[in-house]
C-alpha positions as CSV (number, residue, x, y, z in Angstrom):
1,X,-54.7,-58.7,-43.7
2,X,-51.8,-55.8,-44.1
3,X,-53.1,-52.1,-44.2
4,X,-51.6,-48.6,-45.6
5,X,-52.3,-45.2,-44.5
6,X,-50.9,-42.4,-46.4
7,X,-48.5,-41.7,-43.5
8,X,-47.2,-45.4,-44.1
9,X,-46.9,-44.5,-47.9
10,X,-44.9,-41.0,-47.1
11,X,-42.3,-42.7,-44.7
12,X,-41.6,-44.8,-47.8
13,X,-40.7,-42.1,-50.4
14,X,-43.9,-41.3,-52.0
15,X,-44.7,-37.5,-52.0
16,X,-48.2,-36.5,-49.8
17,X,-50.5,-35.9,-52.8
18,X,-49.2,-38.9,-54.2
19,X,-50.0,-40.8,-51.5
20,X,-53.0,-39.6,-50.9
21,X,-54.4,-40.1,-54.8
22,X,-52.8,-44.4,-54.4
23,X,-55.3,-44.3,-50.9
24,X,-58.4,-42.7,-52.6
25,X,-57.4,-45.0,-55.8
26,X,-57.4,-48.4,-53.7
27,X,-60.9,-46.7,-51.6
28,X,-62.6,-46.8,-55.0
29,X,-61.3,-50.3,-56.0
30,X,-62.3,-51.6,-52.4
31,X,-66.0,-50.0,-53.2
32,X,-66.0,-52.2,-56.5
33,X,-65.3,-55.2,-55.5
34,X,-68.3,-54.8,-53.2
35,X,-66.8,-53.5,-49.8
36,X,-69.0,-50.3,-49.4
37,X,-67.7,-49.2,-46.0
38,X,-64.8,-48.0,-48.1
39,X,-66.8,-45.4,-49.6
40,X,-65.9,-42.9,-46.4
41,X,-63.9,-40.2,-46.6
42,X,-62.7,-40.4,-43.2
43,X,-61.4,-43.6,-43.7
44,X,-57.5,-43.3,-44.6
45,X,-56.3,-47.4,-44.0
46,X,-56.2,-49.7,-46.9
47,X,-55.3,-53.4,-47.6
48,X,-51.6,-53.2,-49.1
49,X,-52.6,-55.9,-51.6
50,X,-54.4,-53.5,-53.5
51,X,-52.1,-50.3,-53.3
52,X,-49.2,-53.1,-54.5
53,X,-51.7,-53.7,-57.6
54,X,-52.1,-50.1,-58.7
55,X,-48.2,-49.5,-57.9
56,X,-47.2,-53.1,-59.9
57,X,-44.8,-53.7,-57.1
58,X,-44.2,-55.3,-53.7
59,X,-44.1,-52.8,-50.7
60,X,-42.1,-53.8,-47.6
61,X,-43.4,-52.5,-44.5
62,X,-42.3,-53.9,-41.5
63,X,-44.8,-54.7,-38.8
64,X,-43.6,-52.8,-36.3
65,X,-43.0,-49.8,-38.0
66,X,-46.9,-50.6,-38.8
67,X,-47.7,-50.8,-35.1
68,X,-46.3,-47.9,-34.1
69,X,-48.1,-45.8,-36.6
70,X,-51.4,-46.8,-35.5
């Protein structure tokens, strides 16, 4: 499964509190579809899937550029 941080959304356009309010958005989704580990603030990494749902469209990340964030 493909994951987002915020950095990962600010290196494609999105603005930092922007960013930040899609990661906390797909967190609380995560929580209700009975993953409760996501209820964490420390935890910043999300499954894109779900940040592509609240968005309504595809994000392209490359793998390495995933990689090399981590």
């Amino acid at each position: 499964m493909q994951t987002i941080c915020k950095q990962d959304l600010i290196e494609l356009g999105y603005k930092e509190h922007t960013a930040r309010n899609l990661i906390c958005q797909a967190k609380k989704i995560m929580v209700q579809k009975g993953y409760p580990f996501y209820n964490n603030k420390r935890l910043g990494r999300v499954p894109t899937h779900v940040v592509e749902s609240i968005l309504g469209v595809n994000l392209h990340i490359e793998e390495s550029d995933v990689i090399e964030n981590e």
